[in-house]
C-alpha positions in Angstrom: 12.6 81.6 -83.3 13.0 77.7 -82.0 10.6 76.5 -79.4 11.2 76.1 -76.1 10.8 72.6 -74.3 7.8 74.8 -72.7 6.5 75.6 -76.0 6.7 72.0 -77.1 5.6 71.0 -74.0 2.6 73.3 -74.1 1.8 72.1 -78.0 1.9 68.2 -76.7 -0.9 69.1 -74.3 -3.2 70.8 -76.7 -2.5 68.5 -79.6 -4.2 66.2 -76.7 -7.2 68.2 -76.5 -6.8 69.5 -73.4 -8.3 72.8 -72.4 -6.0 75.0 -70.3 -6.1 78.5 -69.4 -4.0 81.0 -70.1 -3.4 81.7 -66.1 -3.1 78.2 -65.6 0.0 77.8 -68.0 1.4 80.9 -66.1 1.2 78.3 -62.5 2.7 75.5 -65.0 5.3 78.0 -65.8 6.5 79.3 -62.9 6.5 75.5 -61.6 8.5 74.3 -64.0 12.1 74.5 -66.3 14.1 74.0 -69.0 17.1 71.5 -69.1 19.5 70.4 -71.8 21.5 67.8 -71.9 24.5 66.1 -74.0 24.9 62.7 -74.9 26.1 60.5 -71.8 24.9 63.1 -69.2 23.7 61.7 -65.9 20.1 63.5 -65.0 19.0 61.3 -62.2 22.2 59.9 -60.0 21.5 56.0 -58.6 22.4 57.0 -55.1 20.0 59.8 -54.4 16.0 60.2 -53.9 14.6 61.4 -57.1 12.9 64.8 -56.8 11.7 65.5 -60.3 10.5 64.6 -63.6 10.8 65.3 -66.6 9.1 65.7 -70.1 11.5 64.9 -72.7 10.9 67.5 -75.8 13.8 66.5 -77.9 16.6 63.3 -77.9 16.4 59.5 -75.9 17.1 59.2 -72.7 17.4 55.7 -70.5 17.2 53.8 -67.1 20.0 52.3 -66.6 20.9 49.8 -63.4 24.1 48.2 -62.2 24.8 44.9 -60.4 27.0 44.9 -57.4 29.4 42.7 -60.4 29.7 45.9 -62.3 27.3 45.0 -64.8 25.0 47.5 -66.4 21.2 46.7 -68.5 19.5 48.9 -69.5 15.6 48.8 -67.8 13.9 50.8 -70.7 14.4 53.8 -73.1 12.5 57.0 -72.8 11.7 59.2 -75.9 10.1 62.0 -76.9 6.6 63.0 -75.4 7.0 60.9 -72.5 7.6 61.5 -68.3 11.6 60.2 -67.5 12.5 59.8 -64.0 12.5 57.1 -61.1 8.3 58.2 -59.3 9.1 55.1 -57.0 12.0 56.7 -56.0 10.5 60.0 -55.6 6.8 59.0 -54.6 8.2 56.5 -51.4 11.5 58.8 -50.7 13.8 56.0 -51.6 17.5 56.2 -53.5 16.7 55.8 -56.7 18.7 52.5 -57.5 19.3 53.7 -61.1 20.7 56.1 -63.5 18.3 58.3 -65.7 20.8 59.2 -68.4 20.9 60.7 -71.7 21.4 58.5 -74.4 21.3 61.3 -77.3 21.6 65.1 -76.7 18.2 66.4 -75.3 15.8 68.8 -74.6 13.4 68.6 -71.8 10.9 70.5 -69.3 11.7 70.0 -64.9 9.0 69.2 -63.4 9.3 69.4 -59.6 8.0 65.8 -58.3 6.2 67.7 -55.8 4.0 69.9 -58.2 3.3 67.1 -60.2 1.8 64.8 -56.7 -0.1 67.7 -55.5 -1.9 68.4 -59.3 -2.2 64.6 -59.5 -4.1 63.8 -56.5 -5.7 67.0 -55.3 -5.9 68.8 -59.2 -4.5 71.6 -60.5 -3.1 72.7 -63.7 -3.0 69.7 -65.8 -3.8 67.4 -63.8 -6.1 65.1 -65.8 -3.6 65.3 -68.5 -0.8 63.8 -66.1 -3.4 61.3 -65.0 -3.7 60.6 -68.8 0.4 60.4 -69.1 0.5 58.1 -65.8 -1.8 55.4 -67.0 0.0 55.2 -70.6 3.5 54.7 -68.8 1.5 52.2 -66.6 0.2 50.1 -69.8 3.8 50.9 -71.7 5.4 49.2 -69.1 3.2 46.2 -68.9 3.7 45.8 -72.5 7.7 46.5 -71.9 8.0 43.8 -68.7 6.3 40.8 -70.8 8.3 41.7 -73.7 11.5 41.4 -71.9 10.7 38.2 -70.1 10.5 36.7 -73.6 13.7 35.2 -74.7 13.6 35.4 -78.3 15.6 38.3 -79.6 13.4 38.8 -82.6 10.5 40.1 -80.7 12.2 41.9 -78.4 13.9 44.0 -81.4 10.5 44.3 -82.9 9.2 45.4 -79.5 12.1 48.5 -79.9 11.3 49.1 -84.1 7.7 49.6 -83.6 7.5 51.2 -80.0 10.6 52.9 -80.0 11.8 54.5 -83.7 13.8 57.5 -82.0 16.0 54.8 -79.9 16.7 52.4 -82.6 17.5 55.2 -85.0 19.6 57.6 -82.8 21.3 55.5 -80.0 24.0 53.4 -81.1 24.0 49.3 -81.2 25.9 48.8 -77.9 23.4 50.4 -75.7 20.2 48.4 -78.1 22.0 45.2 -77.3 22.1 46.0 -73.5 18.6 46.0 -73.9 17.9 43.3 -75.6 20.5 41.3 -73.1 22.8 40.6 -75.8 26.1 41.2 -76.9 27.0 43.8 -79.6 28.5 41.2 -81.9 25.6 39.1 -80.9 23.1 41.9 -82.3 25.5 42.8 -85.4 24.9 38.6 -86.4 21.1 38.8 -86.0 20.5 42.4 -88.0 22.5 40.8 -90.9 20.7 37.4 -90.5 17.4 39.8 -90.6 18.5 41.8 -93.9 19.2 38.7 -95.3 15.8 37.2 -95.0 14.6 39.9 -96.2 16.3 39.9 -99.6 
């Protein structure tokens, strides 16, 4: 029988080391649900106030922001084992600004923003585990924003290889090269130029 996002949800927590009990994954349960998605579906819409998260079991999902010009850059990827959503947008009650959208088909668990603040700063079920989760994102994203401030398109592509091998394997090169800030061709000319330094 295939998991459930629950079920992989559940296994991500343990394979952590964290100790829950089994009443305590009932409360996670009833708090929480299942959502798929298919490629190029919009999961968090730029012109409303975020109101949940989610755990992404399966598939790549991304941040994506538009200029008043009509032009789109991506902010960052989001891939499996990792919280997706806009928590300024839900944490000060502001429109998000963004689009959370799925960049493969995916899997994922709802978590109700609400739930998660409460377990974060007054405890509950999992709560030191999404204390654990916050403070990763918090580092990732240091590590994302001074990679993306750097100009050279080398280390930004090795930034995605090593931190991100569901993205650069599954999304296609358009949505890569709206990360890096370049255009397709541009990316096409520097992955050849690569392969050919390599041989």
């Amino acid at each position: 029988m295939p998991s459930t996002p629950f079920d992989t949800f559940k296994d991500h927590v343990c394979a952590r080391g964290h100790s829950i009990s089994q009443a305590q994954w009932q409360e996670v349960a009833r708090l929480t649900s299942p959502v798929a998605a298919k490629r190029g579906e919009v999961l968090l819409d730029s012109a409303v106030v975020a109101s949940d998260l989610f755990f992404l079991c399966e598939g790549v999902a991304a941040s994506i922001q538009t200029s008043p010009d009509g032009d789109t850059q991506i902010a960052r990827f989001f891939e499996r084992g990792q919280l997706c959503s806009n928590v300024t947008s839900a944490w000060q009650q502001t429109v998000s600004n963004d689009e959370l959208i799925a960049m493969t088909d995916i899997a994922a668990l709802r978590i109700p923003f609400a739930a998660f603040r409460s377990a974060f700063l007054h405890g509950g079920p999992l709560d030191t585990f999404w204390r654990e989760i916050m403070f990763e994102t918090l580092l990732f994203d240091k590590d994302l924003l001074c990679t993306k401030t750097i100009r050279d398109v080398g280390t930004r592509y090795r930034f995605l290889a090593e931190r991100y091998k569901d993205v650069v394997t599954h999304v296609p090169d358009r949505y890569l090269a709206r990360f890096l800030g370049i255009t397709p061709q541009g990316l096409s000319r520097f992955l050849r130029k690569t392969r050919e330094e390599l041989t």
